[in-house]
C-alpha positions in Angstrom: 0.0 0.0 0.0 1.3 3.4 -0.9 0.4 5.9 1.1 1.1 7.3 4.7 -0.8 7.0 8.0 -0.6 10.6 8.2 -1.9 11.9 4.9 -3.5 15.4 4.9 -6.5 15.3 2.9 -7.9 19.0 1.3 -11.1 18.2 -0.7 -13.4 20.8 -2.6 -17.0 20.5 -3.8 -19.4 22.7 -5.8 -22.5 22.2 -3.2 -22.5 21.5 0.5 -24.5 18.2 0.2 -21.8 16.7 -2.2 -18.9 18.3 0.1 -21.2 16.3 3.2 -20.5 13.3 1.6 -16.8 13.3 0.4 -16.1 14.6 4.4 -18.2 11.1 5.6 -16.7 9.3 2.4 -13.1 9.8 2.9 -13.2 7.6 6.2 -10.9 10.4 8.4 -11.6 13.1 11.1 -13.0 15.9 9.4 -13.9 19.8 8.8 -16.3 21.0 6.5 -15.7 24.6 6.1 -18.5 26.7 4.3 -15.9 29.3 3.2 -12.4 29.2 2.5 -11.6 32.3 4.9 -12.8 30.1 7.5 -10.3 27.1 6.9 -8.5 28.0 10.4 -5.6 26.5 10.7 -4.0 24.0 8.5 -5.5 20.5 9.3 -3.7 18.0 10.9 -2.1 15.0 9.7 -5.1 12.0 9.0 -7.4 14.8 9.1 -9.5 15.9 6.0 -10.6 19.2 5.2 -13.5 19.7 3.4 -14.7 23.2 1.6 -18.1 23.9 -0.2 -17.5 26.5 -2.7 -20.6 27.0 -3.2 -20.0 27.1 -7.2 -22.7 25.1 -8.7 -24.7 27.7 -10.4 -21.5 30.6 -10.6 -20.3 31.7 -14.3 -17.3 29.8 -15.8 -14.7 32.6 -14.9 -16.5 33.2 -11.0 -16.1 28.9 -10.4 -12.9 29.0 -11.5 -12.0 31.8 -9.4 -13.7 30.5 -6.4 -11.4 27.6 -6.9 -8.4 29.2 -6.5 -8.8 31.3 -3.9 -9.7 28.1 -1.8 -6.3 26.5 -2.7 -4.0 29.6 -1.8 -6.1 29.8 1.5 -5.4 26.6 2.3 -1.5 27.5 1.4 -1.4 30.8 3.4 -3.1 28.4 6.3 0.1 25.9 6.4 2.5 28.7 6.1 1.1 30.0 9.5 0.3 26.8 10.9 2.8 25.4 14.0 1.5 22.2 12.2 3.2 22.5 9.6 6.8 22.6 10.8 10.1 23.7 9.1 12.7 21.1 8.1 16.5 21.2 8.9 16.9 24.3 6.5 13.9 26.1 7.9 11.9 25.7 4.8 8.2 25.2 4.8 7.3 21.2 5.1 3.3 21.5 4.8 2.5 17.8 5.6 3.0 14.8 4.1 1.8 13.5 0.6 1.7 9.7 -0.9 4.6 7.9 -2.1 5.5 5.2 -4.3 5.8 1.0 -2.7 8.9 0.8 -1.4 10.0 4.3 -2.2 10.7 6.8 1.7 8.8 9.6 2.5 8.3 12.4 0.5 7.8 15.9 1.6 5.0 18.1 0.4 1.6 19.2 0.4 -1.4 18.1 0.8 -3.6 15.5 -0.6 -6.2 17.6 -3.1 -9.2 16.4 -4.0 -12.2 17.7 -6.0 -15.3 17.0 -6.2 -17.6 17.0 -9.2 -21.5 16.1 -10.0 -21.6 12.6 -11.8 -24.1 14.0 -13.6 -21.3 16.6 -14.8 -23.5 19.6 -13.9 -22.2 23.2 -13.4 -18.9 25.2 -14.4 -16.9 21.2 -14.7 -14.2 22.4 -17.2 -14.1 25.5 -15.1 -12.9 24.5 -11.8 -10.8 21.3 -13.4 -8.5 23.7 -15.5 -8.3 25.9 -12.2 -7.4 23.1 -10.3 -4.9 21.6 -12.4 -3.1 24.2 -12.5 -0.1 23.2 -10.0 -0.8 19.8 -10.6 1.8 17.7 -12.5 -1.7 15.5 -13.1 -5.1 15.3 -12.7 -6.7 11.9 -12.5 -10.3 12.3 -12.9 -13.2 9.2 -12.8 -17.0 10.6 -12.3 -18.6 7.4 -12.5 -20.9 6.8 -9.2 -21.5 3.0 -9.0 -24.2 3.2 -6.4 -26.5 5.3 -8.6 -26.2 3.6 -11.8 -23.8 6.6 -13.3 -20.9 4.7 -14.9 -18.8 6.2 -17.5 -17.7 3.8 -20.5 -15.8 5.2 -24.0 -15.5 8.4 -21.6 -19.5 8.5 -22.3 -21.7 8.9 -18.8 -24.3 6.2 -18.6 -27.2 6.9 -16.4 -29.4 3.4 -15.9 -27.3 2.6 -18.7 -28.3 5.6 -21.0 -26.1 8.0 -22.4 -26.5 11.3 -20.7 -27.2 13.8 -23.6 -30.2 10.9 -24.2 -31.3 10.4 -20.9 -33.8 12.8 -18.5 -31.1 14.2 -16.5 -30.6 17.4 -17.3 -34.4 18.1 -18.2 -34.3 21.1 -15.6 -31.2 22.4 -17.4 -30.7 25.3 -19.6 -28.5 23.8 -21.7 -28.0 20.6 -23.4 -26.0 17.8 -21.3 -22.8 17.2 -22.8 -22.2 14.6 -24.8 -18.5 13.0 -23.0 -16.7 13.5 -19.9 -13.8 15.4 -22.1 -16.7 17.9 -23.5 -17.7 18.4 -20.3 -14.1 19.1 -19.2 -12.9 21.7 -21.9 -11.0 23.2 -22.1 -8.1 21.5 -19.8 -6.4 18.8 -22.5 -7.4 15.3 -21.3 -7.1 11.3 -22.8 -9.4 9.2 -22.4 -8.5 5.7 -20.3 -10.9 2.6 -21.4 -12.0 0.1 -19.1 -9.6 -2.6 -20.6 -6.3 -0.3 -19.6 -7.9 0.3 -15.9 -8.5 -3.4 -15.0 -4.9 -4.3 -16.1 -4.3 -2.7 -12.4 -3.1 0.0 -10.4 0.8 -0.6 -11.8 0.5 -0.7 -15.1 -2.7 2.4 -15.1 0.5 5.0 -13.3 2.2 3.9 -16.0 -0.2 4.9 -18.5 -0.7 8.0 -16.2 2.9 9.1 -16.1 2.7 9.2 -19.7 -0.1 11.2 -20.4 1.3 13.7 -17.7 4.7 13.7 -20.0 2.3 14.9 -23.0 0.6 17.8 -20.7 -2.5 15.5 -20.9 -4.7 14.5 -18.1 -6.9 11.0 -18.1 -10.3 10.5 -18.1 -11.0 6.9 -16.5 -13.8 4.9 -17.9 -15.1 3.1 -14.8 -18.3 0.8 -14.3 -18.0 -0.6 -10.5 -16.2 0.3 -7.2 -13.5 -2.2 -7.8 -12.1 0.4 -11.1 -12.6 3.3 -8.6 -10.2 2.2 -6.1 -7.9 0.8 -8.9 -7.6 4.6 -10.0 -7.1 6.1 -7.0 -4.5 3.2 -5.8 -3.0 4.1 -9.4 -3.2 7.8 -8.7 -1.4 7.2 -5.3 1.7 5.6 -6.7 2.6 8.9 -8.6 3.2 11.0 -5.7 2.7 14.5 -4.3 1.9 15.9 -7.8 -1.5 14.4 -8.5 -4.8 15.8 -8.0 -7.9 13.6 -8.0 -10.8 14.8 -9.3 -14.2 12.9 -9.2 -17.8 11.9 -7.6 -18.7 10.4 -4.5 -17.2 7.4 -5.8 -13.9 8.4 -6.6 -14.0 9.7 -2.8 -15.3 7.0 -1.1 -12.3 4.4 -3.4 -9.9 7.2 -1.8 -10.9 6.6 1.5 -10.9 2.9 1.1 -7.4 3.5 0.3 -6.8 6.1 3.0 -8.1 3.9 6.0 -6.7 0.4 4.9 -3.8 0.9 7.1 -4.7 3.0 9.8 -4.3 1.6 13.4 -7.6 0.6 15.2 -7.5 2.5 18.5 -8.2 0.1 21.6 -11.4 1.6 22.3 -12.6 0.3 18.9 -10.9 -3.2 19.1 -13.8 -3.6 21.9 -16.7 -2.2 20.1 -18.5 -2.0 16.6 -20.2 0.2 15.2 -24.0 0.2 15.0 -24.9 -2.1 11.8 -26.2 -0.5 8.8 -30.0 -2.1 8.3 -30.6 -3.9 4.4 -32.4 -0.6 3.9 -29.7 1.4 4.3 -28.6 0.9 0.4 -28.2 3.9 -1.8 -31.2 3.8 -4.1 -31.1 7.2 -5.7 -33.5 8.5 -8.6 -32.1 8.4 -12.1 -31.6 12.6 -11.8 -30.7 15.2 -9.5 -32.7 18.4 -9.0 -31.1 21.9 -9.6 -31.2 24.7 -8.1 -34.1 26.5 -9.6 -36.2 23.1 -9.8 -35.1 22.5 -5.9 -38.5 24.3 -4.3 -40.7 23.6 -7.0 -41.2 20.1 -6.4 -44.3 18.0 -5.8 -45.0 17.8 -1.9 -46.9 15.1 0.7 -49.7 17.1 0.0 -50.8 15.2 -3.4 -49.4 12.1 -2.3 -51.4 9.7 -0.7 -48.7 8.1 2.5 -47.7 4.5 2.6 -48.7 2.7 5.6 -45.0 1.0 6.1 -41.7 1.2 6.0 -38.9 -1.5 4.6 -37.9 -1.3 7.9 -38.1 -3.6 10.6 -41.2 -2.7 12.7 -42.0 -1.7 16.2 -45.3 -1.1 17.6 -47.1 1.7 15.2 -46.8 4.9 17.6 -50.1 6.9 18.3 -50.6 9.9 16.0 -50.0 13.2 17.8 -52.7 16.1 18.7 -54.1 17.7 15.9 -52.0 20.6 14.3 -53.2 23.8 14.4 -52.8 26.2 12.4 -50.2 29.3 13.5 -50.8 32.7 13.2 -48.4 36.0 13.2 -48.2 38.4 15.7 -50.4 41.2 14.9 -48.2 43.7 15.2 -46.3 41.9 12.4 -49.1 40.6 10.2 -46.4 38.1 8.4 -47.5 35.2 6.5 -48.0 31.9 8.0 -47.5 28.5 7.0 -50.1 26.1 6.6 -49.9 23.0 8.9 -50.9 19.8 7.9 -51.6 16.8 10.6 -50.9 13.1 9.8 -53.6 11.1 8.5 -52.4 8.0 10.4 -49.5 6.3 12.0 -47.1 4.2 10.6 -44.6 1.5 12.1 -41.5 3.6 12.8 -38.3 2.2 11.4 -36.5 2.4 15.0 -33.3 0.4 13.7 -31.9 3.1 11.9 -28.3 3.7 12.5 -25.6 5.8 12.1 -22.8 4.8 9.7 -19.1 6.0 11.3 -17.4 8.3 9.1 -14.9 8.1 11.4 -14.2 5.5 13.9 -16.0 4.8 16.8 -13.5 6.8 19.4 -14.1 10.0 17.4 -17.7 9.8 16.5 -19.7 12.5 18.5 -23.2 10.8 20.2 -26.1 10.9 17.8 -28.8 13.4 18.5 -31.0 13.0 21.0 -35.0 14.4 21.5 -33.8 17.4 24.3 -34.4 19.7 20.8 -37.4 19.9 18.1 -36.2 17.9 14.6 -36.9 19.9 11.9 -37.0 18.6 8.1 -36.8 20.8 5.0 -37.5 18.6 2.2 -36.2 21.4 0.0 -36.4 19.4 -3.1 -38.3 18.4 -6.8 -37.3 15.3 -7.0 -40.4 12.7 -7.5 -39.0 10.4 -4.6 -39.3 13.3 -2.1 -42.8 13.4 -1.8 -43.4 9.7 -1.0 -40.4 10.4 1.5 -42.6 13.4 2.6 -45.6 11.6 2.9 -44.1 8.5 4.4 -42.6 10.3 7.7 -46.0 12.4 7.9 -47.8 9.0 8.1 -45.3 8.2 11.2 -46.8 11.2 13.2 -44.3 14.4 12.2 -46.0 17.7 11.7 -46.4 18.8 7.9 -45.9 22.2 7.2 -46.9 23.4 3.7 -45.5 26.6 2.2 -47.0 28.2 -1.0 -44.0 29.5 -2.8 -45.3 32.7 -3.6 -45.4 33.6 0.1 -41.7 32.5 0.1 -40.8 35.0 -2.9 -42.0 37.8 -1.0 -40.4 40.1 1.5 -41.6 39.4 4.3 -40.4 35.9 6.4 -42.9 33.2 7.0 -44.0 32.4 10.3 -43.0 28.9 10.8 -44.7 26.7 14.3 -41.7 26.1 16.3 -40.8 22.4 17.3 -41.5 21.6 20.3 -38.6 19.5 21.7 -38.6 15.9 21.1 -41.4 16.5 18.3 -40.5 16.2 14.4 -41.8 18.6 11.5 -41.3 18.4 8.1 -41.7 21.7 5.9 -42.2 21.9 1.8 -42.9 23.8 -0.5 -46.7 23.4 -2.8 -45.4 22.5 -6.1 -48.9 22.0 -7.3 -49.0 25.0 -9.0 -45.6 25.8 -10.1 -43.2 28.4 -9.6 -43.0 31.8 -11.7 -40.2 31.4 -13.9 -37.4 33.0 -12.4 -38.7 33.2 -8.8 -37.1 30.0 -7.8 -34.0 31.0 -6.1 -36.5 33.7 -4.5 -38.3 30.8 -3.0 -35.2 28.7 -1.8 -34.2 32.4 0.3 -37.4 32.7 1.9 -36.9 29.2 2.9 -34.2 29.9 4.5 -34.9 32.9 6.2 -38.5 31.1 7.6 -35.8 28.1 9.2 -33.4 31.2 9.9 -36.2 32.9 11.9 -37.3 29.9 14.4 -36.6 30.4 18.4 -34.8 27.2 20.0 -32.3 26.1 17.8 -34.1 22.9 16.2 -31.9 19.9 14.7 -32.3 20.3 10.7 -32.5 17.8 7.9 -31.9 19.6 4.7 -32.3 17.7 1.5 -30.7 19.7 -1.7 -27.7 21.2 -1.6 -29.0 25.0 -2.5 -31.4 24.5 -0.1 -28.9 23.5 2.8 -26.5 25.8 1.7 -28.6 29.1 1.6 -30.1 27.6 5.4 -27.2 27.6 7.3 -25.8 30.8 5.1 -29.0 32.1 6.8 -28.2 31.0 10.5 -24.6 31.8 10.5 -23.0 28.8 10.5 -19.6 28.7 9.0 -18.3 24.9 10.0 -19.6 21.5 10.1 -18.3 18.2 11.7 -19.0 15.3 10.3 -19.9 12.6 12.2 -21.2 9.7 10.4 -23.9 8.5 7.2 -27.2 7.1 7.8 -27.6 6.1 4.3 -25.7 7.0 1.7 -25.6 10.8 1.2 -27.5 11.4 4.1 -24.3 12.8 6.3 -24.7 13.9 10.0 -23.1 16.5 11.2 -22.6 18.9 14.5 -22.4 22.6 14.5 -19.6 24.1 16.7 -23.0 24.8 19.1 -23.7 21.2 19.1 -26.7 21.5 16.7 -27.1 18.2 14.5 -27.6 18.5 10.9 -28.1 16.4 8.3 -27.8 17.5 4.7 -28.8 15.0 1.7 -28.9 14.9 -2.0 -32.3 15.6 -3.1 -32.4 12.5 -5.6 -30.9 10.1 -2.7 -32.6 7.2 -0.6 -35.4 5.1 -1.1 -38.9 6.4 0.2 -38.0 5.9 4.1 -35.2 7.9 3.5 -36.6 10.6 6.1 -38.2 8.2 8.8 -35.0 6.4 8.6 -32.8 9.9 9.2 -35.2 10.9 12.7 -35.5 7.4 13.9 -31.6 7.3 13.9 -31.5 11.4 15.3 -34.0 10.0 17.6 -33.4 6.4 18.2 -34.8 6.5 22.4 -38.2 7.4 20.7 -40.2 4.2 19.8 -42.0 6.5 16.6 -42.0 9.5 14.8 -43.6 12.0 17.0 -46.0 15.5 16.2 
């Protein structure tokens, strides 16, 4: 194996629910930092830092921007760092990087990784020709396995459709590209087929080294997990001049190869962690929402709630009191929400547990009931309603908000949660959203969550949605502490508020009654 116990890990992602889950993915103790001027110090050796750029929906020149400014804040951040340490001739030694089998240490900087959407949305080519730019290579692989995205010919396959031909980019103003390397222009890239990346990790730097030699960068074809961590085993055995830039995948084969070797601590030789439940499999939608789609979407409120879960069952809890509805101050005369009460109770899925992004020793305890849950299901894609409608049927609170109440100026009044109760809150997509009012929408979102008294836990599904949310509340840094499912990353706040931000096309229809069973696991049900 070719890497060091102490590698320092610096990843970057265009959305905070995709930076969420390279921080859980890449198996070490991490930060999540919201903006790069909030980096800190340098991290530590075995410790990731992750940074949400925030660069999804930013022009070309604006992404690529964004991109370097993180990487020369995480630069002027070692260079002030104890950390970081001076060798014998007092020059800078900013951590240690990979190196070759058999080969000593080598001396340099981080290990930079960048994350991408497998459905190659946003400024790409932007941000990869920024962040090549001090790289002597960048490997990059987008496929992600676990939702059916796998890239073959340098083509992405979605369900095994090309993605210019599939339904993907149908909220898009522009038409998907047709390759990975289209997607990437203009940084110069080569194509690797599947047959070079199964020949194994050797032979692939090989091939690598020799597309670096022609100022090339590869483009990995890759159809399972197994080719993931083959490129990022390959990519390690070049040494402290390769970037990696991919999906979740790519990230989650990096941490593979990150925590292979490191030492169990004793108080984890004595102990496992909780197991993951057969439900706990990532079964994404075919597409991802974006960010004007993200509050437009249908809500619980059409859907008629299934009765169970996939989950094994416990006694069906009673449903709560009958919601009322809340009214504003009259002094303020803002608008309220409208409050929608289950219809019936469902068996709650009490076994859902808390996958260690870290291990056990460093995990923080999940959340417990002493605050109100609240879910913002701040997305259009279809599976989010059933999700919706599922956790309403296990006794949370629904909370309806028209969108053109949310485009206004003035905040809505949202009920508070009581503590130890769970509300979920969408937005009525019945009608549709005026063209252009979207992002208007996912703002007064935010500033409604922004605006409620006692601090509530928060699930935010989307990552515009998350994003403007804790924009809106102030918070700057996230710990992560461990997946539920996959994509569905808990977190703390430096106040010791959980969130858990998700993907708005991930996990199966329990997806939410699986996230509060496991924020709430001494409750025996999903409570109003």
């Amino acid at each position: 194996m070719c890497r060091r116990d102490d590698t320092t890990v610096v990843a970057l992602a265009d959305d905070l629910s995709g930076a969420a889950e390279v921080a859980a993915l890449l198996g070490l103790p991490a930060r999540l930092a919201l903006r790069p001027a909030d980096l800190g110090l340098f991290p530590a050796p075995s410790e990731a830092v992750v940074v949400d750029l925030d660069s999804r929906y930013l022009d070309e020149g604006a992404a690529a921007a964004a991109v370097r400014a993180a990487v020369r804040a995480v630069r002027a951040a070692g260079r002030v760092s104890s950390g970081a340490g001076r060798d014998a001739d007092g020059n800078l030694a900013e951590g240690r990087a990979f190196r070759a089998v058999n080969s000593g240490a080598v001396d340099g900087g981080p290990l930079w990784f960048k994350k991408c959407d497998s459905l190659l949305r946003g400024p790409v080519g932007a941000e990869a020709a920024a962040f090549a730019e001090d790289a002597e290579v960048l490997v990059i692989a987008t496929a992600l396995p676990a939702a059916r995205r796998v890239v073959r010919g340098g083509v992405v396959l979605v369900d095994g459709v090309p993605l210019h031909e599939s339904a993907a980019w149908r909220a898009e103003e522009r038409a998907a590209p047709r390759s990975v390397a289209g997607a990437l222009a203009p940084l110069p890239v080569t194509g690797v087929p599947l047959e070079t990346v199964r020949r194994g990790p050797i032979a692939l730097a090989g091939r690598f080294r020799e597309m670096a030699a022609d100022g090339r960068h590869p483009v990995c074809d890759a159809e399972t997990d197994t080719d993931l961590t083959v490129i990022a085993t390959a990519a390690a055995l070049l040494g402290p001049g390769v970037r990696l830039l991919g999906s979740g995948g790519l990230a989650a084969a990096l941490g593979r190869l990150l925590t292979s070797r490191r030492p169990t601590p004793p108080s984890a030789r004595t102990r496992s962690p909780a197991p993951v439940p057969p439900s706990a499999t990532h079964t994404p939608a075919a597409t991802h929402p974006t960010a004007p789609a993200e509050a437009t979407g249908p809500t619980a409120a059409t859907h008629t709630p299934a009765t169970a879960t996939t989950e094994p069952a416990a006694p069906p809890a009673p449903a709560g009191p009958a919601a009322t509805r809340p009214t504003a101050p009259p002094e303020t005369a803002r608008p309220t929400a409208t409050v929608r009460r289950p219809d019936a109770a469902c068996p709650n899925a009490a076994s859902g547990a808390v996958r260690s992004a870290v291990p056990v020793h460093d995990t923080a305890p999940v959340g417990t009931g002493g605050r109100g849950l609240l879910v913002v299901a701040g997305s259009a894609e279809p599976v989010v309603g059933e999700q919706v409608g599922r956790l309403v049927a296990a006794g949370a609170r629904h909370v309806v908000l028209a969108p053109g109440q949310l485009a206004g100026t003035d905040t809505v009044v949202l009920p508070a949660p009581a503590p130890g109760t769970v509300t979920v809150v969408s937005v009525d997509g019945a009608g549709g959203v005026r063209a252009g009012a979207a992002r208007a929408v996912v703002a007064g979102l935010a500033r409604a969550v922004s605006a409620l008294p006692g601090r509530p836990d928060l699930v935010l599904t989307g990552g515009e949605t998350a994003r403007r949310v804790l924009d809106a509340l102030g918070v700057t840094t996230l710990r992560p502490v461990g997946e539920i499912h996959h994509g569905a990353v808990h977190c703390t706040t430096t106040d010791g508020r959980s969130v858990v931000t998700r993907p708005g096309s991930f996990g199966g229809p329990d997806s939410f009654v699986r996230i509060a069973a496991a924020l709430r696991p001494s409750q025996q049900g999903v409570t109003q």
